[in-house]
C-alpha positions as CSV (number, residue, x, y, z in Angstrom):
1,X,0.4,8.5,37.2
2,X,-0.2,4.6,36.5
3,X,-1.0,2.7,39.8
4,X,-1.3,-1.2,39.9
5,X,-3.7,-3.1,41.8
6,X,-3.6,-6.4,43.7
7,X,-5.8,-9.0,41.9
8,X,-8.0,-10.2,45.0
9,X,-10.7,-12.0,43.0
10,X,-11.8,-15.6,44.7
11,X,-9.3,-18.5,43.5
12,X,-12.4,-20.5,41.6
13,X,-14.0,-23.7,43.2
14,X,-12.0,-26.5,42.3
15,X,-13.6,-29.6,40.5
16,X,-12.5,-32.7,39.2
17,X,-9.4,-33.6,37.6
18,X,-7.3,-35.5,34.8
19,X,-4.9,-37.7,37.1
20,X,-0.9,-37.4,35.2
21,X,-2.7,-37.0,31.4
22,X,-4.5,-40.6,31.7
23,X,-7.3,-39.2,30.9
24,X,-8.6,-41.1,34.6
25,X,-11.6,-37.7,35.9
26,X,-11.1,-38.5,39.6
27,X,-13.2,-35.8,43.1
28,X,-11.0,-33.4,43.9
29,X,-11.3,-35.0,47.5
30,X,-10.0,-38.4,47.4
31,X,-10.7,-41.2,50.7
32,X,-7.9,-42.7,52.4
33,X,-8.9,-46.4,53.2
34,X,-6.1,-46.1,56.1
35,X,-9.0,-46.0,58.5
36,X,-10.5,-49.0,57.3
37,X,-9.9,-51.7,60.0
38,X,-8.5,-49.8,62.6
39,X,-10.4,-46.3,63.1
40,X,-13.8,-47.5,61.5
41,X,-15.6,-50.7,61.6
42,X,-17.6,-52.5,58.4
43,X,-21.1,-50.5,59.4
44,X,-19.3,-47.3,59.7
45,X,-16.8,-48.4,56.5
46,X,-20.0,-48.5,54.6
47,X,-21.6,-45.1,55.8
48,X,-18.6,-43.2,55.0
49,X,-18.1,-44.8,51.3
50,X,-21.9,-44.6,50.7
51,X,-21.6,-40.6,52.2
52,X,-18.5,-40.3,49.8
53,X,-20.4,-41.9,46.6
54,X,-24.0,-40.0,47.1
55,X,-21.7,-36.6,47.5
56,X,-20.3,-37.3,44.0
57,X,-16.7,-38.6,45.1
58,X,-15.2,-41.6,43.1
59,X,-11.9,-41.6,44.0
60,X,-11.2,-44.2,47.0
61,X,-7.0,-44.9,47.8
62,X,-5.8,-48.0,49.8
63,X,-3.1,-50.3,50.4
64,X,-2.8,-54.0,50.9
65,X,-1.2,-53.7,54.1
66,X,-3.7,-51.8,55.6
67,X,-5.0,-53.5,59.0
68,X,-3.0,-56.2,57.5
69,X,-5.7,-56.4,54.6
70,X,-8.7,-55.5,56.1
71,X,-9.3,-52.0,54.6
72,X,-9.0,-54.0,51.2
73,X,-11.8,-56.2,52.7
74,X,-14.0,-53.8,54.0
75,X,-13.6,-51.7,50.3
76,X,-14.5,-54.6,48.3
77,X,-17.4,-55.6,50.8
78,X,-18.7,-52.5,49.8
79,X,-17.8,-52.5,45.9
80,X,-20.0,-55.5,45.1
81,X,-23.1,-53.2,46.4
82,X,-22.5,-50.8,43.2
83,X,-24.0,-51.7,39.9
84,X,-21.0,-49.8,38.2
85,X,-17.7,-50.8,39.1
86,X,-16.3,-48.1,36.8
87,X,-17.7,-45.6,39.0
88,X,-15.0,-45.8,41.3
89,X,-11.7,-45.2,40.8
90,X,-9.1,-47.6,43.2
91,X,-5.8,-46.8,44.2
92,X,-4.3,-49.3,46.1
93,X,-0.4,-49.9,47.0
94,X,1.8,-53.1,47.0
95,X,5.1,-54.1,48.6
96,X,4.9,-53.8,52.0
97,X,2.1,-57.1,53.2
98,X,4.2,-59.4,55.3
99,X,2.9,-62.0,52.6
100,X,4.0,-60.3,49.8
101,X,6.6,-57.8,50.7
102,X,8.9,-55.6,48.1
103,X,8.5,-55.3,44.4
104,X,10.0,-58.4,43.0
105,X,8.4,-59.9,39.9
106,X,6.9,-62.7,42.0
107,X,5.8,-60.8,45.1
108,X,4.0,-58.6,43.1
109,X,2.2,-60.8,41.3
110,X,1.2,-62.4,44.6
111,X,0.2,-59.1,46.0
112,X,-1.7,-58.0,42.7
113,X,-3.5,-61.7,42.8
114,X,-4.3,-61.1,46.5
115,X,-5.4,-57.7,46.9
116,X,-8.3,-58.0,43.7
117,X,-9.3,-60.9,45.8
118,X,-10.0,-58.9,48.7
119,X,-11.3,-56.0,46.9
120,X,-13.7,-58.5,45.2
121,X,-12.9,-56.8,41.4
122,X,-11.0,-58.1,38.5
123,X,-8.9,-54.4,37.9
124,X,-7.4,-52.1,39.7
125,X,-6.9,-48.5,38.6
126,X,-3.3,-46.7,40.0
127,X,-1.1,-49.4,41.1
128,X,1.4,-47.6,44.0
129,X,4.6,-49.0,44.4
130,X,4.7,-48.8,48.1
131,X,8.1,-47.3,48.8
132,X,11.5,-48.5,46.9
133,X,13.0,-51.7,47.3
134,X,16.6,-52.0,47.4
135,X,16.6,-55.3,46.8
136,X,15.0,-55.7,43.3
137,X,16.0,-53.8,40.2
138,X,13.2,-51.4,39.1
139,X,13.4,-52.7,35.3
140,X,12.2,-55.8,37.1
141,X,9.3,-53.9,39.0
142,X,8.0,-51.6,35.9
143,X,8.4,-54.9,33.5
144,X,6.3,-56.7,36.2
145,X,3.4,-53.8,36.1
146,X,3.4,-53.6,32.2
147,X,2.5,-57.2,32.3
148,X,0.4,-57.1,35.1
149,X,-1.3,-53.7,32.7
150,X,-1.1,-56.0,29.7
151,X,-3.3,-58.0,31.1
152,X,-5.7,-56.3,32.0
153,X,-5.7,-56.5,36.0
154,X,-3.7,-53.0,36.2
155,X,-4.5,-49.4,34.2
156,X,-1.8,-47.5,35.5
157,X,1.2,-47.5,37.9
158,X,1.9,-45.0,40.6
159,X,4.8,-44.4,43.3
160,X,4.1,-43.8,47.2
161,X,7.8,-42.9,48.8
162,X,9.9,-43.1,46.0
163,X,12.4,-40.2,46.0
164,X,12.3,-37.8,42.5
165,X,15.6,-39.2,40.7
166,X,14.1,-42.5,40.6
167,X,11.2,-41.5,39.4
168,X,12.4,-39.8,36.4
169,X,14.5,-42.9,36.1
170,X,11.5,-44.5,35.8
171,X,10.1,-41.9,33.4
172,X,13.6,-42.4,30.8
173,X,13.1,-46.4,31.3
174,X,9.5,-45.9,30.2
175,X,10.4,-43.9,27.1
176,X,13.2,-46.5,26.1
177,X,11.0,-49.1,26.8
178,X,7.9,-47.5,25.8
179,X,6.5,-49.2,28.5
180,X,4.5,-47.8,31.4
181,X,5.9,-44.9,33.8
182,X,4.7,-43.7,37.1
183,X,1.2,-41.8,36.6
184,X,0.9,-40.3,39.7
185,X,2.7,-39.8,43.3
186,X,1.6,-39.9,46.6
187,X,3.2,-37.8,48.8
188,X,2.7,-36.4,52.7
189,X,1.9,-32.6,52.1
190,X,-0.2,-30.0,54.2
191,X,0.1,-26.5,55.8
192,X,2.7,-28.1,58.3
193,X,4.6,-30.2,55.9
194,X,5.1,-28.4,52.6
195,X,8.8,-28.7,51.8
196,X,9.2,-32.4,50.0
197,X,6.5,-31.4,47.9
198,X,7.4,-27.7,47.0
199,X,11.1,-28.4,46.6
200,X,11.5,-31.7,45.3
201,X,8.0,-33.3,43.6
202,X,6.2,-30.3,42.2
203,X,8.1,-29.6,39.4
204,X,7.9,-33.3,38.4
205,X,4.0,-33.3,38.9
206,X,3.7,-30.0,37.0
207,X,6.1,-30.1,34.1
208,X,5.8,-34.1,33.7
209,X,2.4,-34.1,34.1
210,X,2.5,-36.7,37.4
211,X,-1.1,-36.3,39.0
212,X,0.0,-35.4,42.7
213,X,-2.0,-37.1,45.1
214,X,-1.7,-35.2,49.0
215,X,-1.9,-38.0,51.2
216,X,-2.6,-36.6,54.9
217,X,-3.9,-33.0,54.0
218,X,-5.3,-32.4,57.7
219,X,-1.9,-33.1,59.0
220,X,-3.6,-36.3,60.7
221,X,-6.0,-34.5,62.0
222,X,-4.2,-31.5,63.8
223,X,-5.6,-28.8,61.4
224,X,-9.1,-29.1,62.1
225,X,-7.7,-27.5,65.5
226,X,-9.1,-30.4,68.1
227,X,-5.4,-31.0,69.1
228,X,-3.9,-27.5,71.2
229,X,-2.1,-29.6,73.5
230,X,-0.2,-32.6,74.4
231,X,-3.3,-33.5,76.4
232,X,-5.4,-33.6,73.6
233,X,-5.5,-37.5,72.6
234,X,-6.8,-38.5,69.3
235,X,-9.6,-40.7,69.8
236,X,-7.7,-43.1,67.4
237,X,-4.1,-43.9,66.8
238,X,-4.6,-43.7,63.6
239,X,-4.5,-39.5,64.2
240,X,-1.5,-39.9,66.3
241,X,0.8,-37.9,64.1
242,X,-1.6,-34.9,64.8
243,X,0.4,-33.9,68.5
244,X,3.6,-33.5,66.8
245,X,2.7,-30.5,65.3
246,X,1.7,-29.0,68.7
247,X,4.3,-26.0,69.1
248,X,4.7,-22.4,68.2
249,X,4.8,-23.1,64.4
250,X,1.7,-25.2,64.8
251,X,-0.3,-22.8,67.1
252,X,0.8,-19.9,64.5
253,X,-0.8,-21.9,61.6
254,X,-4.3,-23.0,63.5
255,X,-4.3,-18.9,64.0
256,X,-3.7,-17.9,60.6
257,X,-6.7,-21.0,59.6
258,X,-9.2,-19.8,62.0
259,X,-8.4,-16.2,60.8
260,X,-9.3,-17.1,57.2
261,X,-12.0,-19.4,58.6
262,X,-14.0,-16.6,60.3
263,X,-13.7,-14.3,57.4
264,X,-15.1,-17.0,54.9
265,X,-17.6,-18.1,57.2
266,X,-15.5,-21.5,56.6
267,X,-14.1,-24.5,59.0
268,X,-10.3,-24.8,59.3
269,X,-10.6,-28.5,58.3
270,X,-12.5,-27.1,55.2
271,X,-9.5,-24.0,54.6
272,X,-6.8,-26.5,55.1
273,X,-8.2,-28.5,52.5
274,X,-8.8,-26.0,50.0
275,X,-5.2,-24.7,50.4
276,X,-4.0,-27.6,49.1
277,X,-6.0,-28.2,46.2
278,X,-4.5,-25.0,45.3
279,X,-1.4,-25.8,44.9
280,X,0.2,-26.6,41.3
281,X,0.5,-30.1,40.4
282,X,-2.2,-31.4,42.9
283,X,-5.1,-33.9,41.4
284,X,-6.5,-34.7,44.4
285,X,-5.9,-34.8,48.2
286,X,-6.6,-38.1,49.9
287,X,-8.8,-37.5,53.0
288,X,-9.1,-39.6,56.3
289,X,-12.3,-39.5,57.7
290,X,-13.1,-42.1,60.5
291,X,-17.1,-41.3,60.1
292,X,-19.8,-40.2,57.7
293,X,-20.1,-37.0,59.9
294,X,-16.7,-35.8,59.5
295,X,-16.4,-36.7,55.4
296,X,-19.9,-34.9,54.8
297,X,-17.8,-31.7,56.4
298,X,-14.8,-31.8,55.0
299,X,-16.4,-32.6,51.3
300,X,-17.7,-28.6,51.7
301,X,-14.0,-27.7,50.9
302,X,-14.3,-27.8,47.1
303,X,-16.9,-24.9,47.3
304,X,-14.7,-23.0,49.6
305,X,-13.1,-19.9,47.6
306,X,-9.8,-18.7,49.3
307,X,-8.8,-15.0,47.8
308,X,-5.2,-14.2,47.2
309,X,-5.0,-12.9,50.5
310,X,-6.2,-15.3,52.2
311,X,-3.5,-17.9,50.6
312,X,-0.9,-15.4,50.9
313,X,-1.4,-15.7,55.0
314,X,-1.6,-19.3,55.1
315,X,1.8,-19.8,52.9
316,X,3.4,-16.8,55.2
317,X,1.7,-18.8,59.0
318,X,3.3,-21.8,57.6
319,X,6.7,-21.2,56.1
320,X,9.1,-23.3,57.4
């Protein structure tokens, strides 16, 4: 009699990746500069990049509208400390700046002009178009980048809130063109918010090679488990979004975490975070951390090895 048997070997410790085929090595574990301004000040700002950089990450994601340009601030503040600029790979996204809003040709070059002035560097890596804009063809937009790429301010475009026929729009334009397509996409996904991803961008990030980048991967905050109840007030608005989550779903999902959790000897802030660097198609997930304390814990999730059955519980806990 032939019997089968479950492969429960540990999924390997995940290390760093090639962002969309650019050939770009960025941490698995990317920081969200969100909290720039707003959640952290420029003393804590610097403890958390300095944390980030000693720990070996290089991957730091922005945009210009951040505390209406401060996090841009605060990031090059910090940039002009390093003796290798190249060590750090920015992300930052355009088109939503009061001064400089949408993705016409001369509103980006504004906002491209502006925000290496505040980050205090002549390049930036991944470009994000912050969201579409109805109001400005996208030939006009990707002929705006390849100029912007051409000399030599840009490396590489990528898309925030885009929806996926545009982007492979963007992808056929690019091949026509031979000009430069969307890279990579950033894109909300976690435990409690997996279906955009799963059902409309993996398959792009996967068989197009689009580096995937999970913006909010703690679910702003709620899957660390602080937030069981309504009373439960994030200690910034920036982790506001966590409470929405509070619910049956939710409290089914924190059980599932904390089960794995236990069993690895783990955090669920760690689990969470190794769940979705996981999942096919994802280069990196883009952390908020409002202190040094919290990144320094969180960072411990590339070591963390889930088994099959531990992933198999987590995708069942949080199925819509």
């Amino acid at each position: 009699m032939v019997t089968t048997t479950v492969d429960e070997s540990p999924a390997p410790a995940v290390g760093p990746r090639d962002v969309g085929g650019t050939g770009v090595v960025v941490s698995p574990i990317g920081l969200d500069g969100a909290v720039f301004g707003w959640a952290a000040g420029i003393d804590e700002t610097a403890r958390v990049l300095d944390t980030y950089a000693a720990a070996g990450g290089n991957l730091v994601s922005t945009a210009d509208h951040y505390a209406g340009g401060r996090s841009e601030v605060m990031i090059g503040t910090w940039l002009r400390t390093l003796s290798d600029r190249g060590a750090v790979i920015l992300e930052t996204r355009i088109g939503r700046h009061p001064d400089a809003a949408g993705l016409s040709k001369h509103k980006m070059l504004r906002a491209v002009e502006n925000s290496l002035t505040r980050l205090g560097t002549d390049y930036i890596d991944f470009l994000s178009f912050d969201g579409e804009d109805d109001g400005t063809p996208i030939e006009e937009s990707l002929e705006t980048g390849f100029r912007l790429i051409a000399e030599g301010k840009v490396r590489f475009l990528s898309a925030s809130g885009f929806n996926p026929t545009t982007i492979r729009r963007v992808a056929e334009i690019a091949e026509e063109a031979a000009g430069p397509a969307f890279r990579a996409i950033l894109i909300e996904y976690n435990l409690m918010e997996r279906t955009a991803y799963e059902t409309e961008f993996q398959d792009i990030a996967v068989e197009m090679r689009r580096g995937a980048l999970a913006r909010l991967p703690l679910a702003n905050g709620y899957l660390t488990g602080q937030f069981r109840s309504r009373d439960d007030v994030p200690h910034s608005v920036m982790f506001d979004g966590a409470t929405r989550h509070i619910g049956r779903r939710g409290e089914r999902v924190l059980a599932a975490l904390e089960s794995v959790s236990k069993d690895l000897d783990e955090t669920p802030t760690t689990v969470a975070l190794a769940w979705v660097l996981l999942k096919p198609g994802i280069a990196a997930a883009i952390l908020r951390a409002a202190d040094a304390d919290q990144l320094q814990r969180a960072l411990g999730a590339t070591n963390v090895r889930l088994e099959r059955h531990h992933v198999a519980l987590l995708d069942k806990a949080s199925a819509s």
